[in-house]
C-alpha positions as CSV (number, residue, x, y, z in Angstrom):
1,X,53.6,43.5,12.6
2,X,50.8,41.3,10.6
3,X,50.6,37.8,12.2
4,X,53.1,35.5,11.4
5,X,51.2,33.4,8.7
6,X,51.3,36.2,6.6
7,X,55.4,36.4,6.6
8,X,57.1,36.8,3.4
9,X,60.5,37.1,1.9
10,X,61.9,40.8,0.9
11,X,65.3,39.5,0.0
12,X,65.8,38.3,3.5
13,X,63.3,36.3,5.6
14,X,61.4,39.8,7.7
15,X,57.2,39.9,8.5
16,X,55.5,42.2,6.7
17,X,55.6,45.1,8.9
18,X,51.9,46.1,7.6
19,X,48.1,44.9,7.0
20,X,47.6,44.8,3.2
21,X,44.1,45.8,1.8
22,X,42.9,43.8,-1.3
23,X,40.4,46.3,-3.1
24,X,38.3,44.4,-6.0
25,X,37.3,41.5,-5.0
26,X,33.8,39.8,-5.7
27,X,32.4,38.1,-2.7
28,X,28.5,37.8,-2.1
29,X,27.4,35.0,0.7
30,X,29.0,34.1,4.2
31,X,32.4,32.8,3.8
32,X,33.8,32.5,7.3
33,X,36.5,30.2,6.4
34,X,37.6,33.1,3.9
35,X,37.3,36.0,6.5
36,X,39.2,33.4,9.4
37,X,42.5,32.9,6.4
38,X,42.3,36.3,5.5
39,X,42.7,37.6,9.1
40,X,45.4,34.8,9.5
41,X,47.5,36.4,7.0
42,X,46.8,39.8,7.5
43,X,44.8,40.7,4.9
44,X,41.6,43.5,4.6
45,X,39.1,43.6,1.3
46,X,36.7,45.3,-0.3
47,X,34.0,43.0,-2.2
48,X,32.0,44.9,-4.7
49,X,28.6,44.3,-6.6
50,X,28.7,44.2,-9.9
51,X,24.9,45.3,-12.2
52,X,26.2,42.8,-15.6
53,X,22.9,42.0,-16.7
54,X,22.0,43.5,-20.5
55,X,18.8,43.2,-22.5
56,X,15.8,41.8,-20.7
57,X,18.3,39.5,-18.8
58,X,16.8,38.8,-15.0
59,X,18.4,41.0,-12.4
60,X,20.7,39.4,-9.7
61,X,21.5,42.4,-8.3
62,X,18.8,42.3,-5.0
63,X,20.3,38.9,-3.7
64,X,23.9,40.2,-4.7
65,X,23.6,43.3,-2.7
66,X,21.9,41.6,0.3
67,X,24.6,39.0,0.2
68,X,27.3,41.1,0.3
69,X,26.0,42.9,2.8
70,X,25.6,40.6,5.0
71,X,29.4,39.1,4.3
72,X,30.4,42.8,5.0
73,X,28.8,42.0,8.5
74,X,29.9,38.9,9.6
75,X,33.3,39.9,8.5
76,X,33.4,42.7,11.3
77,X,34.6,45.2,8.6
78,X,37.3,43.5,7.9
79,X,35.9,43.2,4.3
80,X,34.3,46.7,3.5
81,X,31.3,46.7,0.5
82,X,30.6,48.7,-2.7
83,X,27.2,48.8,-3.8
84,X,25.8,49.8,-7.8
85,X,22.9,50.2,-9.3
86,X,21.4,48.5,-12.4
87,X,21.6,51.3,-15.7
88,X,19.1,49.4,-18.2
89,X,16.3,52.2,-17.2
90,X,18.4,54.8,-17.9
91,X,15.6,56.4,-20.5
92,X,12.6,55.7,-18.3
93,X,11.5,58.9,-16.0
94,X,12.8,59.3,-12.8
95,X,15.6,56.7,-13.5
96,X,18.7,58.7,-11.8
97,X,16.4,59.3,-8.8
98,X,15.4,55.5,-8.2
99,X,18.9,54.9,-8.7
100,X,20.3,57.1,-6.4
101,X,17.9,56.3,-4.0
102,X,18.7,52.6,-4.3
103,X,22.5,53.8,-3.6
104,X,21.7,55.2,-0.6
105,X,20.3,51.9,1.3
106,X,23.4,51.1,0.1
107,X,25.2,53.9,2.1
108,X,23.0,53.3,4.7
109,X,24.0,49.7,5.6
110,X,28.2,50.9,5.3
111,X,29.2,50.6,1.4
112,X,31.9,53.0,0.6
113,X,31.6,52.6,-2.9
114,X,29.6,51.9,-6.2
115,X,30.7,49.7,-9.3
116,X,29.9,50.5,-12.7
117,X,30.6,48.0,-15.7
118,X,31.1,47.4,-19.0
119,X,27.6,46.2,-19.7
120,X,27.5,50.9,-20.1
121,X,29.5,51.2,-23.0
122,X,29.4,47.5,-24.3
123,X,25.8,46.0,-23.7
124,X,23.5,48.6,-22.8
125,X,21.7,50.1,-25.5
126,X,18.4,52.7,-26.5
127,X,15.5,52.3,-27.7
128,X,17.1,53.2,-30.9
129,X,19.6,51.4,-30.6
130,X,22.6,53.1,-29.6
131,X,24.6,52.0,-27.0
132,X,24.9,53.8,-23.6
133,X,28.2,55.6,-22.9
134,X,29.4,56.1,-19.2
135,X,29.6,60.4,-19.9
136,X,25.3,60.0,-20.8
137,X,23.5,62.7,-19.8
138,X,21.2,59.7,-17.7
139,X,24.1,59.5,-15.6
140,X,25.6,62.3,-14.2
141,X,23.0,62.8,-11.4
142,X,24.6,59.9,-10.5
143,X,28.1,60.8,-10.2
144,X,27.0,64.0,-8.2
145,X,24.9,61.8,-5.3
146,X,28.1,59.6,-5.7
147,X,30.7,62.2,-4.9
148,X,28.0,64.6,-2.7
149,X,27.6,61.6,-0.2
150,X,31.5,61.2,-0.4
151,X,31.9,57.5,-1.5
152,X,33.7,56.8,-4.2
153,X,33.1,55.2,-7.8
154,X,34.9,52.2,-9.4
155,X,34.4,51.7,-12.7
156,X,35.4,48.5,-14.7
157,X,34.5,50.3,-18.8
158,X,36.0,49.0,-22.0
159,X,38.0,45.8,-22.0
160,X,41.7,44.7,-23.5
161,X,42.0,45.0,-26.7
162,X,41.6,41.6,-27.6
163,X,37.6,42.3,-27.8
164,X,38.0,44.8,-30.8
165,X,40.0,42.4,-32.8
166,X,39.3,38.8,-35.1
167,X,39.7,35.7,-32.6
168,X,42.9,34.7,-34.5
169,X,46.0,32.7,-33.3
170,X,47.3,36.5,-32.3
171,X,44.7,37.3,-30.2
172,X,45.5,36.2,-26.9
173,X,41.9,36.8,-25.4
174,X,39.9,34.3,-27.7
175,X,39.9,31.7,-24.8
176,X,37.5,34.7,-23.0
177,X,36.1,36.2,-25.8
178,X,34.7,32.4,-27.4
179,X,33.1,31.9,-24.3
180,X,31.9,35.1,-23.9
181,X,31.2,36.2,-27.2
182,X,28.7,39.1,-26.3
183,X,31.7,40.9,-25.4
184,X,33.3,40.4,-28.7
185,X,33.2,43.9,-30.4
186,X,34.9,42.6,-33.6
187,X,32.6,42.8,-36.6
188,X,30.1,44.9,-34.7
189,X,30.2,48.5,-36.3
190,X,27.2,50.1,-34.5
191,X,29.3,49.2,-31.2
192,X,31.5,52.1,-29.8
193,X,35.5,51.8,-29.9
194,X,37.3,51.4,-27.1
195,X,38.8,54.9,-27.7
196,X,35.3,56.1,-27.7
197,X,34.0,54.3,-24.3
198,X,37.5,55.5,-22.3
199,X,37.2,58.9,-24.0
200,X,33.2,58.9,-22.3
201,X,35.1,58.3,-18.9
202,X,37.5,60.6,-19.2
203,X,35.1,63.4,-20.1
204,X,33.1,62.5,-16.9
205,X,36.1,62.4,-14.5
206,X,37.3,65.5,-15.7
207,X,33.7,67.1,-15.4
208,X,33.5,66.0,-11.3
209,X,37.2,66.6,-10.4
210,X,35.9,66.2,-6.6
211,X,35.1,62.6,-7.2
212,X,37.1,59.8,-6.4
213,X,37.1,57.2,-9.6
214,X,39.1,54.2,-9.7
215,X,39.7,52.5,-12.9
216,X,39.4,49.2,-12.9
217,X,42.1,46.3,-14.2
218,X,44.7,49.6,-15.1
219,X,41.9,51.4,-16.0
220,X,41.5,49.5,-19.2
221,X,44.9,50.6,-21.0
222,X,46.9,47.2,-19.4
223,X,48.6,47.0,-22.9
224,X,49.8,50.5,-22.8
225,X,50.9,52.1,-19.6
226,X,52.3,55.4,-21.9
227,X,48.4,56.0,-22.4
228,X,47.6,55.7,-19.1
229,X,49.9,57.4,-18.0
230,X,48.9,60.5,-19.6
231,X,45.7,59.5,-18.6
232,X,46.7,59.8,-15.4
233,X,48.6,63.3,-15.8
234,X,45.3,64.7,-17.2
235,X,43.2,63.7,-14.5
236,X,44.2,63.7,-11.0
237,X,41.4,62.6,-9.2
238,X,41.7,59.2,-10.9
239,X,43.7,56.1,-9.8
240,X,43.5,52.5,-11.1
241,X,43.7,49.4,-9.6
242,X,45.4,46.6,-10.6
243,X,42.6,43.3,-10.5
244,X,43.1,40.8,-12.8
245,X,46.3,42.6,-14.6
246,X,49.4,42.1,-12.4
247,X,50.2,39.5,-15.6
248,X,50.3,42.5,-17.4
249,X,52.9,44.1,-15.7
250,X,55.0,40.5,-15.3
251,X,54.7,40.0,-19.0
252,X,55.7,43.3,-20.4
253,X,59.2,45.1,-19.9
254,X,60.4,44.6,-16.6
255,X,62.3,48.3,-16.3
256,X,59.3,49.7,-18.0
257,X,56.9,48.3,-15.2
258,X,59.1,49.5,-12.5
259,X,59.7,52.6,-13.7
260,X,55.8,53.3,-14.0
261,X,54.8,52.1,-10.8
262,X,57.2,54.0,-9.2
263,X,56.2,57.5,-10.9
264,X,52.8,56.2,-10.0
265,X,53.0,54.7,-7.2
266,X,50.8,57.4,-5.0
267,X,47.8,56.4,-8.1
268,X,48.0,52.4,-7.9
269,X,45.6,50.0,-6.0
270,X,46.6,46.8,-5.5
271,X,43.5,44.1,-6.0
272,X,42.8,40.7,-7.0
273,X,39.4,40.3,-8.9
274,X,38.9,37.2,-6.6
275,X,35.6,35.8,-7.4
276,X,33.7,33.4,-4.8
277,X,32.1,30.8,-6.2
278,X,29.6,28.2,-4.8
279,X,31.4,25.4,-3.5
280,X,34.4,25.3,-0.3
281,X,35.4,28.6,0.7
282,X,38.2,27.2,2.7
283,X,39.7,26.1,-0.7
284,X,38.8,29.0,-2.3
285,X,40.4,31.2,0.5
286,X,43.5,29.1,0.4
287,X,43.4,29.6,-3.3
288,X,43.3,33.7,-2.3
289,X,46.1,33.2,-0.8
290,X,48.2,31.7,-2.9
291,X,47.6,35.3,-5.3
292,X,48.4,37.3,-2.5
293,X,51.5,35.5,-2.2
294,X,52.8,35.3,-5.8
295,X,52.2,38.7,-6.6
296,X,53.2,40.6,-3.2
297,X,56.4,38.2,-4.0
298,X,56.7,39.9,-7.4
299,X,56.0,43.7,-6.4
300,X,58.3,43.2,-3.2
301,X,61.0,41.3,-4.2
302,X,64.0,40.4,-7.2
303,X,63.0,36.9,-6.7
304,X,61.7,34.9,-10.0
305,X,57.9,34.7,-10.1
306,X,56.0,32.5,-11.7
307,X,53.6,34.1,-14.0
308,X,51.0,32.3,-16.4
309,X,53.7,30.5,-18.5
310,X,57.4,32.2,-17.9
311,X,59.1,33.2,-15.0
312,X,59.5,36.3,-14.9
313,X,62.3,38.5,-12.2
314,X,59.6,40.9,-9.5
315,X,60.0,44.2,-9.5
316,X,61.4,44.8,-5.6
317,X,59.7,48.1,-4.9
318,X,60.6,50.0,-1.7
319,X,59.1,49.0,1.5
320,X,57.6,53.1,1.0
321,X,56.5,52.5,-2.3
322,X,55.0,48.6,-0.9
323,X,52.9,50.3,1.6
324,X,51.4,52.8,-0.6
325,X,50.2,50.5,-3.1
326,X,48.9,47.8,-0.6
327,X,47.1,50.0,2.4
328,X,47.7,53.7,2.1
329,X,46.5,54.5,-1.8
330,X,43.6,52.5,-0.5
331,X,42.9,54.3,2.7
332,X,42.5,57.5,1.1
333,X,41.1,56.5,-1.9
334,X,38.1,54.5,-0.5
335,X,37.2,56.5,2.5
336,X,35.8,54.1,5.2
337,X,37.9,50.8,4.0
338,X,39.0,50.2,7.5
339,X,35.9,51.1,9.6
């Protein structure tokens, strides 16, 4: 049993009878107040680097790595690492080789994982001028030092739709996309689809069907989970996590959702995208927790959850399908998560 802070209802007052592995989170300094909660309530992580920076934007990516290395440490394991590797060198000579090479220190100091983002697909671009697409020939040296070395790679490409679309009262990402507007694909032409960036993906998943990919936030097709699921059909060394998108599934048709994760349940990740910022990590880690408990509450239970502005009935999964989602998908899917 997980220690007693972490119990929670299943229709009847019980402990969960597990430890529960968060898999995307974003965690870069020492936090000890966050690792002492999350041990509390009986939960693991994984805290993964992200390379966001386009253009001639300075690279964060040295501290980031160092920093999360370091939290991986004083953690004890607890919170495992991924590592990445920064793609705007992608037509320079020698680029994969660097690359990999940087990787490796990863490897070498425990990450069990590498990110890649959707500044490759959406911000990256040539000399020329066309944009870099995750299935570029630049790349796929990549992929095979990712899956020869055994780790696993965790890809956050594309976006919801609301970036191919006018900011209009009807779009419900203009909040995002205002502040953000270099992810704003609407009106931009030369800029791929987001048909075109998934079908890149696919193409390289299917090419490496040794290696492990995870696709980040429902790997991209939150708004339609009969896409992804034949997504999923076609490739079977793909799973998807579900960071930042467990509104998704509270929002949409409850039976639908169910029904889904159930058929799926042996390709479904549960994670968070919890991002530490500067500041109190105690509050922050208190703040974790509060996620962990709304949205275990609405995979575990009938109860009414409280999503962004409804409340909305969870989808009370089997313990079975519970303990898949939250530890075992992850064990097997991110070799090392538990070291």
């Amino acid at each position: 049993m997980v220690p007693a802070a972490a119990t929670m209802k299943t229709g009847r007052a019980a402990e969960v009878p597990f430890e529960r592995i968060d898999t995307h989170n974003h965690i870069h300094r020492s936090a000890p107040a966050l690792i002492a909660t999350m041990e509390q309530t009986g939960w693991r992580g994984l805290s993964i680097c992200d390379s966001r920076e386009v253009g001639d934007q300075v690279s964060v990516l040295p501290e980031m790595i160092l920093g999360t290395a370091k939290f991986h440490r004083e953690s004890q394991g607890r919170w495992a690492w991924a590592t990445t590797f920064d793609a705007r060198d992608f037509e320079k000579p020698g680029f994969a080789d660097r690359a990999i090479g940087g990787l490796q220190q990863g490897f070498d100091q425990e990450a069990i994982a590498v990110k890649i983002w959707k500044n490759i697909g959406m911000g990256i671009r040539s000399k020329s001028g066309e944009y870099l697409l995750p299935d570029n020939p630049a790349l796929l040296p990549i992929y095979e030092a990712i899956q020869k070395a055994g780790k696993t790679l965790i890809c956050h490409l594309a976006e919801p739709n609301a970036a191919w679309l006018p900011l209009d009262a009807g779009n419900t990402g203009s909040g995002y996309l205002k502040s953000h507007p270099e992810w704003h694909m609407y009106g931009h032409p030369e800029a791929p689809s987001k048909d075109t960036i998934l079908a890149a993906r696919d193409r390289f998943v299917a090419r490496y069907p040794k290696l492990r990919v995870i696709g980040c936030h429902l790997g991209s097709n939150e708004e339609d989970l009969d896409r992804l699921a034949k997504r999923l059909d076609a490739l079977p060394n793909l799973v998807v996590d579900v960071a930042s998108r467990v509104r998704n599934l509270m929002v949409g048709d409850r039976e639908k959702a169910r029904q889904f994760v159930l058929k799926y349940q042996d390709r479904i990740l549960y994670a968070t995208d919890f991002t530490l910022g500067p500041g109190d990590d105690a509050r922050a880690a208190r703040s974790l927790q509060a996620t962990h408990d709304r949205e275990w509450n609405f995979f575990a239970t009938g109860e009414t959850v409280q999503s962004r502005d409804r409340p909305v009935q969870g989808l009370a999964l089997p313990e079975t399908v519970l303990r898949k989602i939250f530890r075992e998908n992850a064990v097997r899917c991110l070799p090392g998560i538990l070291a």
